[in-house]
MINUTOR-494019 format. One record per residue: x negated, y negated, z negated of N, C-alpha, C in turn. Coordinates in nm, 4 decimals, always signed. Last residue first. Layout:
+----------+----------+----------+----------+----------+----------+----------+----------+----------+
!      n.X !      n.Y !      n.Z !     ca.X !     ca.Y !     ca.Z !      c.X !      c.Y !      c.Z !
+----------+----------+----------+----------+----------+----------+----------+----------+----------+
!        X !        Y !        Z !        X !        Y !        Z !        X !        Y !        Z !
...
+----------+----------+----------+----------+----------+----------+----------+----------+----------+
This chain:
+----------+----------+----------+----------+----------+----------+----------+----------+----------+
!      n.X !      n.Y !      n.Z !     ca.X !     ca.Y !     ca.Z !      c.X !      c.Y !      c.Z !
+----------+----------+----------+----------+----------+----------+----------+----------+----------+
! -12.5424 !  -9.1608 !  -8.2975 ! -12.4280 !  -9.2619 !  -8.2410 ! -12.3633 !  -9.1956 !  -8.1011 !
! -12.6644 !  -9.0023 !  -8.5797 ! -12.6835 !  -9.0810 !  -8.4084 ! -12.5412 !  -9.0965 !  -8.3731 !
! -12.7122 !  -8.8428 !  -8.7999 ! -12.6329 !  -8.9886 !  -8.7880 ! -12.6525 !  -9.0785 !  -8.6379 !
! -12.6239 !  -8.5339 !  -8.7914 ! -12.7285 !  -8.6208 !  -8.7817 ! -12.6241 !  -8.7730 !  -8.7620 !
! -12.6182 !  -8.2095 !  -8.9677 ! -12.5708 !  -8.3444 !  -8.9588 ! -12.6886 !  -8.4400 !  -8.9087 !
! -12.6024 !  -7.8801 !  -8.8102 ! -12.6432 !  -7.9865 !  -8.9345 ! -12.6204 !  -8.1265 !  -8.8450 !
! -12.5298 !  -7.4955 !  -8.7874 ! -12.4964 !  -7.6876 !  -8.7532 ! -12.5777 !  -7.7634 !  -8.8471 !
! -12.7794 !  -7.3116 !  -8.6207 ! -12.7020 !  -7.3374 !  -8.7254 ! -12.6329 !  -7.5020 !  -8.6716 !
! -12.9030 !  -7.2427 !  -8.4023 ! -12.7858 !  -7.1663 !  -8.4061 ! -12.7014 !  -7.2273 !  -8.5305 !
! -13.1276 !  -7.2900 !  -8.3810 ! -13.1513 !  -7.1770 !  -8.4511 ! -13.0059 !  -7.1776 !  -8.4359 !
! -13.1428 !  -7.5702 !  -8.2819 ! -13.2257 !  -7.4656 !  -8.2339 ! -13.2252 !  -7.3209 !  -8.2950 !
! -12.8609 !  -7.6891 !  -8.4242 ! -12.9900 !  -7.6715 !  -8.4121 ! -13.0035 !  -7.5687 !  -8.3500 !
! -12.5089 !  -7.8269 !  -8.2728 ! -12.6328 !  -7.7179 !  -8.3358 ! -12.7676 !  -7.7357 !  -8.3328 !
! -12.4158 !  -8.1227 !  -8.5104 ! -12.4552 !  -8.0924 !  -8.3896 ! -12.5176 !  -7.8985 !  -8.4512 !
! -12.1703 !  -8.3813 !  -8.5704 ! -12.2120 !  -8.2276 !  -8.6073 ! -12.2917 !  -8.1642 !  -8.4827 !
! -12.2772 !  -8.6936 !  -8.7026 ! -12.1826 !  -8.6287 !  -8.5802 ! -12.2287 !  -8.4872 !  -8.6215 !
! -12.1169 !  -8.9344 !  -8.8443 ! -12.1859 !  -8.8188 !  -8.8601 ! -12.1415 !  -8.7537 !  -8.7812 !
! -12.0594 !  -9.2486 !  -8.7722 ! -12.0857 !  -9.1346 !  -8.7370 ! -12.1326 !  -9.0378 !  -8.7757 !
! -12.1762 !  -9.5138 !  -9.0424 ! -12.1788 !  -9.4792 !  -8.9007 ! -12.1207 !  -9.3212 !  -8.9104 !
! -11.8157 !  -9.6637 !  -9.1665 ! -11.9579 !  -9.6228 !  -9.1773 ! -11.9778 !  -9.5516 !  -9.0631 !
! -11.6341 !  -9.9497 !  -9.1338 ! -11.6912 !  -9.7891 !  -9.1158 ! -11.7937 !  -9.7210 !  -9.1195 !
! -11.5995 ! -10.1741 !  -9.1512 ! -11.6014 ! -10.1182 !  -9.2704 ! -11.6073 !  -9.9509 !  -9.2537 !
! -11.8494 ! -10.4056 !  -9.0087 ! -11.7611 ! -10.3118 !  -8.9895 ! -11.7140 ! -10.2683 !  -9.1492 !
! -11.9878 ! -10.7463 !  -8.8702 ! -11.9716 ! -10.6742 !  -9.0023 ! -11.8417 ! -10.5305 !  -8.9803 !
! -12.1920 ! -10.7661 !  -8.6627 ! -12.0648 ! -10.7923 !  -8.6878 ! -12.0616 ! -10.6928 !  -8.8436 !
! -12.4566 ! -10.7273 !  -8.5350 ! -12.4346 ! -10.7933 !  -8.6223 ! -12.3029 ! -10.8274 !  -8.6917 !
! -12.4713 ! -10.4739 !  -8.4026 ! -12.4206 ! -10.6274 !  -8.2837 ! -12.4214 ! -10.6924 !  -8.4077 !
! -12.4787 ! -10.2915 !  -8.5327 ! -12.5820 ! -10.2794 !  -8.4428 ! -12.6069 ! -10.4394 !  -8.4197 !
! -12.3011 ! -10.3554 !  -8.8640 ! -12.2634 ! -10.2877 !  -8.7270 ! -12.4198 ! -10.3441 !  -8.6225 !
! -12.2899 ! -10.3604 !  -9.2191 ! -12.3036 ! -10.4470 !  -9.0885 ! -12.3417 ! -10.3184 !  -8.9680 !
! -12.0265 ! -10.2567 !  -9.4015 ! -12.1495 ! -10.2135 !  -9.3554 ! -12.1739 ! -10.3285 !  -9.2157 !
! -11.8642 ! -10.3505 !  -9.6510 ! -11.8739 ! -10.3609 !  -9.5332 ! -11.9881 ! -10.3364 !  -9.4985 !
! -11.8068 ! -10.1032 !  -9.9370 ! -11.8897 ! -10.1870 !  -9.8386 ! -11.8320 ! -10.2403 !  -9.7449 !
! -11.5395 ! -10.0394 ! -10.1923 ! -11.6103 !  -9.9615 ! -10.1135 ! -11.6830 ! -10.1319 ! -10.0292 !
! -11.4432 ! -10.1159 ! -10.4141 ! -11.4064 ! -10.0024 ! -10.3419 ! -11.4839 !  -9.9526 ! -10.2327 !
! -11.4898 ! -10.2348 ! -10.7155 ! -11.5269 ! -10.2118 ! -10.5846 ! -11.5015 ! -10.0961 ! -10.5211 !
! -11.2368 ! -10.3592 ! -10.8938 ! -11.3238 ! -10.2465 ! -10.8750 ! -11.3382 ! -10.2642 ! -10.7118 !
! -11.1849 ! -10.6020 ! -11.1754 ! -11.2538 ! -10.5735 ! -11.0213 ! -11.2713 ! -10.3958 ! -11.0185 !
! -10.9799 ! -10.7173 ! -11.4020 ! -11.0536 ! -10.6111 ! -11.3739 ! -11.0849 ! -10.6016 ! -11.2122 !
! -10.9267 ! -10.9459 ! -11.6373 ! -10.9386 ! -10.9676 ! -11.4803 ! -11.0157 ! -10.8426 ! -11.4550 !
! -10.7425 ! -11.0610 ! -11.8314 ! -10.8204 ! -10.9748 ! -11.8815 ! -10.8437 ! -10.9638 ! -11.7354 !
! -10.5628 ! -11.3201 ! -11.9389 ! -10.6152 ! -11.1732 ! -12.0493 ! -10.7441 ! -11.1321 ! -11.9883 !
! -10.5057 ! -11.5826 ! -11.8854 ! -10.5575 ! -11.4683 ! -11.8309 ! -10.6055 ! -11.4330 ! -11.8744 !
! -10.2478 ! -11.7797 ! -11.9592 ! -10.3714 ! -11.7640 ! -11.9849 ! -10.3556 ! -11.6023 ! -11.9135 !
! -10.0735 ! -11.9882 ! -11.7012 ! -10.0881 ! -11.8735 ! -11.8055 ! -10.1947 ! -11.8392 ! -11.8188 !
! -10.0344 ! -12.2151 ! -11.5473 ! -10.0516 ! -12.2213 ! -11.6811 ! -10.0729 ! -12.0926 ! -11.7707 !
! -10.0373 ! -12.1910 ! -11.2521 !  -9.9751 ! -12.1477 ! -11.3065 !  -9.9199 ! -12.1602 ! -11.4730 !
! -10.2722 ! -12.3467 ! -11.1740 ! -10.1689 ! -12.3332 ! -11.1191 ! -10.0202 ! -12.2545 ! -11.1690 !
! -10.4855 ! -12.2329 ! -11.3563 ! -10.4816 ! -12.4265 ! -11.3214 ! -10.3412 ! -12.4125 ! -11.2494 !
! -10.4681 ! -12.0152 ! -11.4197 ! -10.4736 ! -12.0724 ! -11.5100 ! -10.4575 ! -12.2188 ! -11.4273 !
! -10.5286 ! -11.8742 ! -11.1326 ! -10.4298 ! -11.8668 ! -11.1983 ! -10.3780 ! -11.9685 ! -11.2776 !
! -10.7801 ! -11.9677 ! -11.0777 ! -10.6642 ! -12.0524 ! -10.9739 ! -10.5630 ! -11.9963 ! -11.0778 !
! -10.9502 ! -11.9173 ! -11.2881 ! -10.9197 ! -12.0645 ! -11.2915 ! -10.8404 ! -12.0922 ! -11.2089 !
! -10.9685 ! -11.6254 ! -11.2486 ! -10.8924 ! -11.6980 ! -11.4516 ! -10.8918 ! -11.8661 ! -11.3502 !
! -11.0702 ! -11.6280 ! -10.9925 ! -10.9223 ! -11.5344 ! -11.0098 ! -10.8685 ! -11.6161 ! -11.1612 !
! -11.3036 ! -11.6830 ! -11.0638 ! -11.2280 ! -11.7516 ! -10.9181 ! -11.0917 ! -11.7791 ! -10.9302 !
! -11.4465 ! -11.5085 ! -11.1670 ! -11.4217 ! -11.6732 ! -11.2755 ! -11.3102 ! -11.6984 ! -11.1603 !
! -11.3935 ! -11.2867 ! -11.0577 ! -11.3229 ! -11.2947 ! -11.2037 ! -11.3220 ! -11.4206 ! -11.2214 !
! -11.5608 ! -11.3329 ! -10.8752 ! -11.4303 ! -11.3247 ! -10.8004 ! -11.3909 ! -11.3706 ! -10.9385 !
! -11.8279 ! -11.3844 ! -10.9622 ! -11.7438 ! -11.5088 ! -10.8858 ! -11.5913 ! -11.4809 ! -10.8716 !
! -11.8479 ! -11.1039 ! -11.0533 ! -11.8418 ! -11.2331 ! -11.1586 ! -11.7941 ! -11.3431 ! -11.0975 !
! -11.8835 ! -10.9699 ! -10.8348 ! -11.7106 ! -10.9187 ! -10.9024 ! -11.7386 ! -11.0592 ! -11.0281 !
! -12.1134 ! -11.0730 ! -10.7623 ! -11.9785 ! -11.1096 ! -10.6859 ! -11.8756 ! -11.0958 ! -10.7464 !
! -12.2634 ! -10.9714 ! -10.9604 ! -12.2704 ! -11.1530 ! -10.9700 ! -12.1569 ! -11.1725 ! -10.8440 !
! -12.2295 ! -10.7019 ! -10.9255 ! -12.2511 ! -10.7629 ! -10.9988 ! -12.2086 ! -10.9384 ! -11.0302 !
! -12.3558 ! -10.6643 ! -10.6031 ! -12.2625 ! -10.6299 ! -10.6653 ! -12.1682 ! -10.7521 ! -10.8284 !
! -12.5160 ! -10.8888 ! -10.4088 ! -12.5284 ! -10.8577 ! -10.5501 ! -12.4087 ! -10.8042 ! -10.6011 !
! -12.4829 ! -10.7702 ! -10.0371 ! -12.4672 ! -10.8814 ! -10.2028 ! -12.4662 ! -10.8055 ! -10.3146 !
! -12.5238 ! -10.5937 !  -9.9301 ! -12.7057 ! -10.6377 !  -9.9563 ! -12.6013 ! -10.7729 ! -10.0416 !
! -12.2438 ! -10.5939 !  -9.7412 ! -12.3597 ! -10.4768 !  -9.7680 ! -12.4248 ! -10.6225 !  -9.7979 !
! -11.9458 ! -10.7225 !  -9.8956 ! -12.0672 ! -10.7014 !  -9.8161 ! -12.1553 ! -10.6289 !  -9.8320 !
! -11.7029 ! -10.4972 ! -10.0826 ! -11.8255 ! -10.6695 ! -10.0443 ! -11.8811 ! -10.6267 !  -9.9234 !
! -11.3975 ! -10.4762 ! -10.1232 ! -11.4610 ! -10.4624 ! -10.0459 ! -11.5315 ! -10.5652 ! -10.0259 !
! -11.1593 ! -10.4402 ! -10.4351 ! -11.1667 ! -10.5026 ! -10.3187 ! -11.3407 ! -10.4588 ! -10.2539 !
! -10.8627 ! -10.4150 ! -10.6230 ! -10.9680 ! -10.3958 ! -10.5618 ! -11.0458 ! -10.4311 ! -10.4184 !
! -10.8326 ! -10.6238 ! -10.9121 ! -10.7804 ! -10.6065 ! -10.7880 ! -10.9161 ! -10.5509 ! -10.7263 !
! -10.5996 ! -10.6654 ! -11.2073 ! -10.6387 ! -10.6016 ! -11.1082 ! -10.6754 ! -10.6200 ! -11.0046 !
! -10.4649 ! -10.8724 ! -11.5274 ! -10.5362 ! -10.8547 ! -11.3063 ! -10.5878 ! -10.7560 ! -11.2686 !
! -10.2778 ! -10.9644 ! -11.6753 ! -10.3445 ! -10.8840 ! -11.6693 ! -10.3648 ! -10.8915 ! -11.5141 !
! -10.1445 ! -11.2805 ! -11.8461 ! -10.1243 ! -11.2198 ! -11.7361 ! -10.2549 ! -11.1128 ! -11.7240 !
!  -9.8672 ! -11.4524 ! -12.0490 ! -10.0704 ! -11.3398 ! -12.0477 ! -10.0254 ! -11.2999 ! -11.9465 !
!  -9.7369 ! -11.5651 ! -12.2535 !  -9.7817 ! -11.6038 ! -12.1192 !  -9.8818 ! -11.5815 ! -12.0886 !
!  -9.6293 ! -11.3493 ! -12.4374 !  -9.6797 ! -11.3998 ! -12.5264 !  -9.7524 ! -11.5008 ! -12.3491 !
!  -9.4036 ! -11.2824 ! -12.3108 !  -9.3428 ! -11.3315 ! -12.4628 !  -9.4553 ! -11.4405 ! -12.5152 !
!  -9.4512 ! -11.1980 ! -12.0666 !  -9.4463 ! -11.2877 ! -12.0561 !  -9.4103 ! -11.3559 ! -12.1777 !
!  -9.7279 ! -11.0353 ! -11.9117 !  -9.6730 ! -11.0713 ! -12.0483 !  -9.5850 ! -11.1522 ! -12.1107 !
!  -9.7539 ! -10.8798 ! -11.6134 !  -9.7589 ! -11.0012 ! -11.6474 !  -9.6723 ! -10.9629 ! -11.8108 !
!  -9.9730 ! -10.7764 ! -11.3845 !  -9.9334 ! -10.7152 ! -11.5387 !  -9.8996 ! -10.8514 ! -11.5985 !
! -10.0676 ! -10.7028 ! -11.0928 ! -10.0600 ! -10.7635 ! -11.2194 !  -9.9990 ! -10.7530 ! -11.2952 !
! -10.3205 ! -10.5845 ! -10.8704 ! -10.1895 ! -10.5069 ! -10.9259 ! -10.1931 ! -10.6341 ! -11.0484 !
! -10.4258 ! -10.5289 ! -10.4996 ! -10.3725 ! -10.6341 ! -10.5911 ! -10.2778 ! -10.5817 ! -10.7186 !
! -10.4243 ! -10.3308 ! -10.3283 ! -10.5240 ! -10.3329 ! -10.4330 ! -10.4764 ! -10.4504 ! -10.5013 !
! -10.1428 ! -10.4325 ! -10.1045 ! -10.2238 ! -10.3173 ! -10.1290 ! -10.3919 ! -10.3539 ! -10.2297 !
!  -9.8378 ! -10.5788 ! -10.1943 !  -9.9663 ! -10.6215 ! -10.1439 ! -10.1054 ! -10.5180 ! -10.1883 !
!  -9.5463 ! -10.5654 ! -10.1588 !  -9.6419 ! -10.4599 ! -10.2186 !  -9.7949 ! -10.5041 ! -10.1583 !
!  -9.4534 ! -10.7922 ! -10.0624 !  -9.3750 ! -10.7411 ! -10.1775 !  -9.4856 ! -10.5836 ! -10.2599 !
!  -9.5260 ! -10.8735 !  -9.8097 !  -9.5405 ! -10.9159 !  -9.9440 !  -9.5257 ! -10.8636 ! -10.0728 !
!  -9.5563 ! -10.7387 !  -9.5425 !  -9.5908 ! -10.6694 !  -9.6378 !  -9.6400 ! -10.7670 !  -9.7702 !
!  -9.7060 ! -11.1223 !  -9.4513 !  -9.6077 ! -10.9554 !  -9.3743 !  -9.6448 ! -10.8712 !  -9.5099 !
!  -9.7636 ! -11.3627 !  -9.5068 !  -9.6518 ! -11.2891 !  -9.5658 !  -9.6180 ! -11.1624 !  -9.5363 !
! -10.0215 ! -11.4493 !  -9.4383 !  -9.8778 ! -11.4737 !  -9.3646 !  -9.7284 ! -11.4294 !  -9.4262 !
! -10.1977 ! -11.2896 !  -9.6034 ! -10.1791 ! -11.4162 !  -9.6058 ! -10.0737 ! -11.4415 !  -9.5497 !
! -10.1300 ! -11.0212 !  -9.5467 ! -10.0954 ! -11.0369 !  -9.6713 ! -10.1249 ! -11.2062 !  -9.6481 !
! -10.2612 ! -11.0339 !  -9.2800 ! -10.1074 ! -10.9786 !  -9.2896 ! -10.0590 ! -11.0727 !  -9.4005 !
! -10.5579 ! -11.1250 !  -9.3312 ! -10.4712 ! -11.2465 !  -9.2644 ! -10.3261 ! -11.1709 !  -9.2723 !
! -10.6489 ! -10.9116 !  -9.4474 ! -10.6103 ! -10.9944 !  -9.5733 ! -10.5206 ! -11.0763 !  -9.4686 !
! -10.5206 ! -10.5668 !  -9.4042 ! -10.5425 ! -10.6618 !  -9.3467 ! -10.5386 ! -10.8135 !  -9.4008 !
! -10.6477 ! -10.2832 !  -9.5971 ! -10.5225 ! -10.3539 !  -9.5684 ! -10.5673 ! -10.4993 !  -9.4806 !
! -10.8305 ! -10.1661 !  -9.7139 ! -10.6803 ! -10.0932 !  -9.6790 ! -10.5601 ! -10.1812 !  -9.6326 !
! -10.8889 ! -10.3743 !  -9.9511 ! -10.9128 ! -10.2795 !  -9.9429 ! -10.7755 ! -10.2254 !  -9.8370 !
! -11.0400 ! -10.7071 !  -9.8614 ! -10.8917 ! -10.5995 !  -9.9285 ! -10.9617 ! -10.5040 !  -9.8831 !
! -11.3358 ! -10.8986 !  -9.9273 ! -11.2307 ! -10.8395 !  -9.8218 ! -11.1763 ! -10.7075 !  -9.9099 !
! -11.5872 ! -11.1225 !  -9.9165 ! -11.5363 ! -11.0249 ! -10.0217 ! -11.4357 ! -10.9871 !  -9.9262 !
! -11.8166 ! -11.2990 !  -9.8387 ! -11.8115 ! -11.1526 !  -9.7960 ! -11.7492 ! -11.0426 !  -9.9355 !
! -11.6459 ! -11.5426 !  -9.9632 ! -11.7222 ! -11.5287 !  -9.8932 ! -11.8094 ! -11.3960 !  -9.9012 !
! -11.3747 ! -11.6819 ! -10.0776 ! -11.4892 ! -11.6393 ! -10.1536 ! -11.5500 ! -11.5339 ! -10.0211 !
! -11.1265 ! -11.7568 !  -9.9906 ! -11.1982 ! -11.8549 ! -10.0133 ! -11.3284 ! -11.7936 ! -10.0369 !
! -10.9644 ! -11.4987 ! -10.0044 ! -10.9830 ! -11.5388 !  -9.8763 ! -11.0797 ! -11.6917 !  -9.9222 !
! -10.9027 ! -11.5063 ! -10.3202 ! -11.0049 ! -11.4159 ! -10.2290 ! -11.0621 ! -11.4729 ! -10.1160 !
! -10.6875 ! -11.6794 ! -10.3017 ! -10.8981 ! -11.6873 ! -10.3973 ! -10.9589 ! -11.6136 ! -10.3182 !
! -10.4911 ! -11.6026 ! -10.1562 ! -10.5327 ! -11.7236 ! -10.1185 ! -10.7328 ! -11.7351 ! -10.1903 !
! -10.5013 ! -11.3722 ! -10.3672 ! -10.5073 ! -11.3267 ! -10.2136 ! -10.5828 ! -11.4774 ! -10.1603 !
! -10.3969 ! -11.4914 ! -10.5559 ! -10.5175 ! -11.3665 ! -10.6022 ! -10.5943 ! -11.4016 ! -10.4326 !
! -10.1817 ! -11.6003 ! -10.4869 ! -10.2688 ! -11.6601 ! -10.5631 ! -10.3615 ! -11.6154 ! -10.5517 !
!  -9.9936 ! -11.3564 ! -10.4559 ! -10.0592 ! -11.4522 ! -10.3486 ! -10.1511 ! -11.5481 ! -10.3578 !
!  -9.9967 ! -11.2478 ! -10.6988 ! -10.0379 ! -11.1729 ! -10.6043 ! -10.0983 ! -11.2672 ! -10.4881 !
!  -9.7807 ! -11.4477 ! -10.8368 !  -9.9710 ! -11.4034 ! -10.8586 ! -10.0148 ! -11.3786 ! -10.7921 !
!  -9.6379 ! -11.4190 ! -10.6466 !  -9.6507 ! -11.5416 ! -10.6328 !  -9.8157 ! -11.5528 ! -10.6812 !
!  -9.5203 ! -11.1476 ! -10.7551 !  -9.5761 ! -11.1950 ! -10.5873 !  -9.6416 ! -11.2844 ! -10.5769 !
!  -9.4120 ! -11.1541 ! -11.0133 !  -9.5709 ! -11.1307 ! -10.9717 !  -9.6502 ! -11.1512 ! -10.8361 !
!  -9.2645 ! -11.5147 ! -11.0393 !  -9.2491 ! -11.3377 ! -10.9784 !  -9.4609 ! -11.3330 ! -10.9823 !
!  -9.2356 ! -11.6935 ! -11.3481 !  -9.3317 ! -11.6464 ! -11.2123 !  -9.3160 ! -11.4956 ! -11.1682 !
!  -9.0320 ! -11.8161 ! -11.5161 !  -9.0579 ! -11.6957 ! -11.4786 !  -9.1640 ! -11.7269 ! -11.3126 !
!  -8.9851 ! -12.0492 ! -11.7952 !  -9.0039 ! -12.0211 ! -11.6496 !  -9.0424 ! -11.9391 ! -11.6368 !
!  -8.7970 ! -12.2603 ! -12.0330 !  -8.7896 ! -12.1283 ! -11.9621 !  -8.8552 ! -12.0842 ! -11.8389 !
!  -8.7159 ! -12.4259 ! -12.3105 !  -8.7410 ! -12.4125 ! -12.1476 !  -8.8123 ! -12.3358 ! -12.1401 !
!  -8.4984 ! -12.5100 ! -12.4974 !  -8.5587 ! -12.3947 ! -12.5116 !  -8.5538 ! -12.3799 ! -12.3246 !
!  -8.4221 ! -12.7505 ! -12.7328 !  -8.3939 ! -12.7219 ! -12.6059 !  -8.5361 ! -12.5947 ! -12.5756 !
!  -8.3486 ! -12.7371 ! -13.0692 !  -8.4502 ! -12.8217 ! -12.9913 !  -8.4294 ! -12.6900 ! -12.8583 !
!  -7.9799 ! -12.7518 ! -13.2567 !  -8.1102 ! -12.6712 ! -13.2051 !  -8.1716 ! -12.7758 ! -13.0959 !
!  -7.8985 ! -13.0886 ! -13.3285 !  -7.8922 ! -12.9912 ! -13.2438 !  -7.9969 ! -12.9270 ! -13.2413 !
!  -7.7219 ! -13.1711 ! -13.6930 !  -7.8510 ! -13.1528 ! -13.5576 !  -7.8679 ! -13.0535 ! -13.4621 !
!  -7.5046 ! -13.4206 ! -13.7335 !  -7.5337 ! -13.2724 ! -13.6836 !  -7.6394 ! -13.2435 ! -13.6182 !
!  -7.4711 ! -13.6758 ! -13.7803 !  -7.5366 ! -13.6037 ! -13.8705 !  -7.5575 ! -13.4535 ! -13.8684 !
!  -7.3264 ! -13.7957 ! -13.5599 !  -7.4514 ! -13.8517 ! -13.6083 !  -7.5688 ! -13.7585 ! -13.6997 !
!  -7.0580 ! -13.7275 ! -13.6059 !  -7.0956 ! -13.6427 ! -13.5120 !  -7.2834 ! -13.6739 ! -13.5270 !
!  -6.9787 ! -13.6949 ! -13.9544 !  -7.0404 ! -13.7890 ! -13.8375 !  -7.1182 ! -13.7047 ! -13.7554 !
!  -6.7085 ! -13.5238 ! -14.0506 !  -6.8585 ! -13.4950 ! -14.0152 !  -6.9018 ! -13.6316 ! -13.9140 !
!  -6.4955 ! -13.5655 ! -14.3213 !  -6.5181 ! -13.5632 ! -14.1970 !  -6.6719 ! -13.6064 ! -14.1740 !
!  -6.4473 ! -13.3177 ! -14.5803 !  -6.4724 ! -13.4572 ! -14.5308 !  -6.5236 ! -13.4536 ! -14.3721 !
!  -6.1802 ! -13.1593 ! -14.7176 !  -6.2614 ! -13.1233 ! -14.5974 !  -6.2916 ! -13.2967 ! -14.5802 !
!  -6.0106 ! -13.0899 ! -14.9017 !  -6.0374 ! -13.1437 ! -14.9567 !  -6.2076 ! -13.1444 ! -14.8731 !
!  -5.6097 ! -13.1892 ! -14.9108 !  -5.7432 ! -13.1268 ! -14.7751 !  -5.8515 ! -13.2331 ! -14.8382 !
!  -5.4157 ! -13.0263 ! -15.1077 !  -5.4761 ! -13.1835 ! -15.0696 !  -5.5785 ! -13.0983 ! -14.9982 !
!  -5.0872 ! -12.9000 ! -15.1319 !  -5.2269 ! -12.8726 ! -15.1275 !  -5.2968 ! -12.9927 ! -15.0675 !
+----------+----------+----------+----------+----------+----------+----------+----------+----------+
């Protein structure tokens, strides 16, 4: 039997093109989100302490922060809720946070950003002393003159 197999110039084999690969934990979003926030001026977490979540304490579940990452197609979905100031423009803040939130992602990360949802959760109310609180005042329960209760907001 004659071998009727020609030999291959290693020259003339082409190799599949190299297939690179990177994974971003969502934490890393999460801390991204967190670092924007803390730049943007009477915005604040909900329920949670932002200097903790800056340091790292409680990383792994960072409270109103939620992302949704895509990674077949490199989309990332945002969530995050968060707490303004009393007397800012609702509105034109959750618009600073959203542009804040698509350009640290996108410049640091490379993934495009689908879709950036805000919900306000609630005020900081400013406090007597000018400090900003997130409690609202007191309702205290008192009786009236007739025996009944009703609400008054004194301190």
């Amino acid at each position: 039997m004659k071998d009727t197999s020609t030999k291959l110039d290693p020259k003339e084999i082409e190799l599949p093109s190299t297939v690179f690969c990177r994974d971003i934990e969502t934490k890393v979003i999460q801390m991204i989100i967190l670092q924007t926030l803390s730049k943007i001026e009477g915005v604040g977490l909900i329920d949670g302490n932002l200097l903790d979540s800056l340091f790292g304490r409680d990383v792994e579940r960072v409270k109103g922060i939620f992302v949704e990452q895509d990674t077949k197609n490199h989309r990332v979905n945002v969530k995050a809720e968060i707490k303004v100031d009393y007397g800012i423009s609702i509105p034109r803040k959750a618009e600073e946070v959203q542009t804040k939130i698509v350009e640290e992602i996108s410049s640091l990360t490379g993934l495009h950003v689908a879709s950036v949802h805000i919900v306000i959760r609630g005020l900081n109310l400013p406090n007597p002393l000018g400090e900003t609180s997130t409690t609202p005042p007191a309702l205290l329960l008192t009786k009236s003159a007739f025996g009944e209760e009703e609400y008054n907001e004194n301190f």
